[in-house]
Structures are given as structure tokens and as C-alpha cells.
C-alpha positions as CSV (number, residue, x, y, z in Angstrom):
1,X,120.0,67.5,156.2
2,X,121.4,64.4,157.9
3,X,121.0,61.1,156.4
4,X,120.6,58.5,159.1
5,X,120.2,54.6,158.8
6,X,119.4,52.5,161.8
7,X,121.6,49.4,161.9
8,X,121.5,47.1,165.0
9,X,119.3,49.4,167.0
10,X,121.9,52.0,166.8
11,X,121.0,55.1,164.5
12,X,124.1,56.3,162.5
13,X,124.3,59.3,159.9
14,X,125.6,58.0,156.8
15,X,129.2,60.3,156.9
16,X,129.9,58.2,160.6
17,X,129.2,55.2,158.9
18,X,131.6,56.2,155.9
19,X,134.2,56.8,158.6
20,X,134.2,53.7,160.4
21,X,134.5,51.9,156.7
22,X,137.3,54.1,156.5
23,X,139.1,53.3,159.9
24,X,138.5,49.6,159.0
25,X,140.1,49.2,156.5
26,X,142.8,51.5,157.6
27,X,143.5,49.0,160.6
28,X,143.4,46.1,158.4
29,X,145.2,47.6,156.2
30,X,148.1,48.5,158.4
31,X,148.1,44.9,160.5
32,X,148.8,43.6,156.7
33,X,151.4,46.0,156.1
34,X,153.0,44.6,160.0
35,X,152.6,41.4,159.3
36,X,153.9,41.0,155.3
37,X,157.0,39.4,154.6
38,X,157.7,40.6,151.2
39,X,161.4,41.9,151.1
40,X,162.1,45.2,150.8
41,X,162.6,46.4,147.1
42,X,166.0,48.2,145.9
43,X,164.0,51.1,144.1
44,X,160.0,52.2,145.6
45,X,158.4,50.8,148.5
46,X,156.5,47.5,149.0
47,X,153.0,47.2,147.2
48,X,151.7,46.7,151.2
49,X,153.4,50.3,152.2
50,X,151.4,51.8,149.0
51,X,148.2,50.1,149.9
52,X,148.3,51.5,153.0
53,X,149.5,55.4,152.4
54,X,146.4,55.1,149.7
55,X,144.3,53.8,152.6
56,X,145.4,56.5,155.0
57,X,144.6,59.1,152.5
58,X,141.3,57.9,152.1
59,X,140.8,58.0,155.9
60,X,142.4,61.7,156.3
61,X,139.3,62.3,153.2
62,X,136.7,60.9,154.9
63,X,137.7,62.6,158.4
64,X,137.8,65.5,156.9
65,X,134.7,65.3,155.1
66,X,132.8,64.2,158.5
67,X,134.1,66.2,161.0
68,X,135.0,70.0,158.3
69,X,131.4,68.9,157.0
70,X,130.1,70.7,160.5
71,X,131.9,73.5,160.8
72,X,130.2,75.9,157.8
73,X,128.9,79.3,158.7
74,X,125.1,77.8,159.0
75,X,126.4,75.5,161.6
76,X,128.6,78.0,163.3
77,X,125.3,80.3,163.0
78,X,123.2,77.3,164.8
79,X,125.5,76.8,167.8
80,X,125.5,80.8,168.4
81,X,121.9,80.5,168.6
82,X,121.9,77.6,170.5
83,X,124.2,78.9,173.5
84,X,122.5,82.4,173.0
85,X,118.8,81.0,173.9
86,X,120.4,78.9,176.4
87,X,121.9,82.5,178.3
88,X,118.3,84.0,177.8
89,X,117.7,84.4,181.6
90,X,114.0,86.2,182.1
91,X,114.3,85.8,186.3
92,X,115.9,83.6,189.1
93,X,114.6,80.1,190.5
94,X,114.3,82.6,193.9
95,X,110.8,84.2,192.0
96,X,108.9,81.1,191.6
97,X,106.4,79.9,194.2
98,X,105.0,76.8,194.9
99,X,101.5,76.6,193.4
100,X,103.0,78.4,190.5
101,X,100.8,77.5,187.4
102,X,103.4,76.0,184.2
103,X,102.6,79.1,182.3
104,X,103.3,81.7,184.7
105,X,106.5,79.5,185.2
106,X,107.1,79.9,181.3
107,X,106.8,83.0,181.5
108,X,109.1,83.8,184.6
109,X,111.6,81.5,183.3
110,X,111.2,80.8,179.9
111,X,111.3,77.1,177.9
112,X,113.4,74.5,180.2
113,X,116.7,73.0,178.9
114,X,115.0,69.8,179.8
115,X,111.7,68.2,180.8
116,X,112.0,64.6,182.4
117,X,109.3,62.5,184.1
118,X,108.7,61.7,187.4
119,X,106.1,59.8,187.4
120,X,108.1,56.8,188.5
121,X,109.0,58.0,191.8
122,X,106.1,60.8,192.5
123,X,103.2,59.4,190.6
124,X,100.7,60.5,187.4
125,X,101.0,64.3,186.2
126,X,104.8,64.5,188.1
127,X,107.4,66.3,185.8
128,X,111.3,67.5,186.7
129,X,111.8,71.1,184.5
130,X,115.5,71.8,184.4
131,X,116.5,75.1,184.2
132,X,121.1,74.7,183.8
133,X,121.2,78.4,183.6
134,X,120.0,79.1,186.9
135,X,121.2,75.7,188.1
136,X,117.6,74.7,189.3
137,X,114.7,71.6,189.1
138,X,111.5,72.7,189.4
139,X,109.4,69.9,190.0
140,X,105.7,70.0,188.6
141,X,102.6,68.0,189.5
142,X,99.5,68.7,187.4
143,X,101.2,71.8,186.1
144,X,101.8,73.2,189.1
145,X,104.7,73.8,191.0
146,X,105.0,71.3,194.3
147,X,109.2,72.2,195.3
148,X,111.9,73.6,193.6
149,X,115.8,72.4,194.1
């Protein structure tokens, strides 16, 4: 389960938002490191170069922890479902009909990859179904299929 906060109208999961601290203060970290003049020391490094090989190992952490978070077997099982339902091809955009009821279309075809609206440009009850399989748009009024692309 995701956490997400909404900051600014922008919804962010909690781990991105632990990066970005993380990337911050990295860059801040290593301008100050640029930009001090404190001598170099005969023994050790400059308490600037530590602050900022502590900061970077924070950052390499939190990358880590974001983006290896991700890539478990239940994710990896999620994406193979995922691109197998995608492949699941019942029949071509060549069998459907125009008149075609939305179930029989189901049916044919199975669930679109996407639905958008068209009621903008075609009016009430106007839908797109997208089929990216079978590189296709259906386009629905009322349920029904009016023209396919």
C-alpha cells in the first residue's frame, strides 16, 4: 500500500517525497562544498567534503529504497498480469459492426485499455473505447457502435 499526500494540488507517495528531501539537500549540500573556502587539512578531508559523502549516502539510501522498493516478486507478479491481460485478444476490430450493442462489443473484444468521452465534440451518450492491442477506437453513442477507426 502506497502512502500519498496531496501538496500543492500535486499528489505524491510519501517515498518520492523522501527522495526529493534527499536530492535537496544533496544539491545544497554540494554547492556548499563548491563554494567553501576552508583550506585543505594536512591529514582527513574538510568537514564540507564529509557533510557531503554523508549526504550522498543518504541519497544513494533513499534511491534505493524508492525505486528497489518496486521491484519485489508481488510487483514483478502485477506487471506480468498487467501486460498478460493487456495481450488477451478475443477477436479483431474487423468483427465488429456498427449498431453493435457495448456488450456484444465486450464480449468480442473484451474490457478496453481506455474509455474517454466524447461528448465534447459528438454530443450526450458519445464515448471513444480504445482497444491498443488491435490498434483501434471504437466510438460509442448510447452504447452502441456508430464508426470504428
Amino acid at each position: 500500500m502506497t502512502t500519498t499526500i496531496t501538496v500543492f494540488g500535486l499528489t505524491l507517495s510519501v517515498a518520492t517525497i523522501v527522495l526529493a528531501i534527499a536530492a535537496a539537500q544533496f544539491v545544497v549540500l554540494a554547492l556548499t562544498t563548491l563554494l567553501s573556502k576552508e583550506k585543505l587539512p594536512k591529514k582527513g578531508i574538510r568537514s564540507a567534503d564529509r557533510r557531503l559523502a554523508v549526504s550522498a549516502g543518504l541519497l544513494a539510501f533513499a534511491w534505493t529504497a524508492v525505486f528497489a522498493a518496486g521491484s519485489g516478486k508481488a510487483a514483478t507478479t502485477a506487471h506480468a498480469e498487467a501486460s498478460m491481460a493487456g495481450s488477451r485478444v478475443h477477436a479483431s476490430c474487423s468483427s465488429i459492426e456498427e449498431g453493435m450493442s457495448d456488450d456484444i462489443l465486450s464480449a468480442k473484444l473484451g474490457k478496453p485499455d481506455e474509455i474517454r468521452s466524447d461528448e465534447e465534440t459528438r454530443g450526450p451518450g458519445a464515448k471513444i473505447w480504445i482497444y491498443r492491442h488491435s490498434r483501434c477506437a471504437v466510438h460509442m453513442l448510447d452504447d452502441r457502435v456508430e464508426f470504428i477507426d
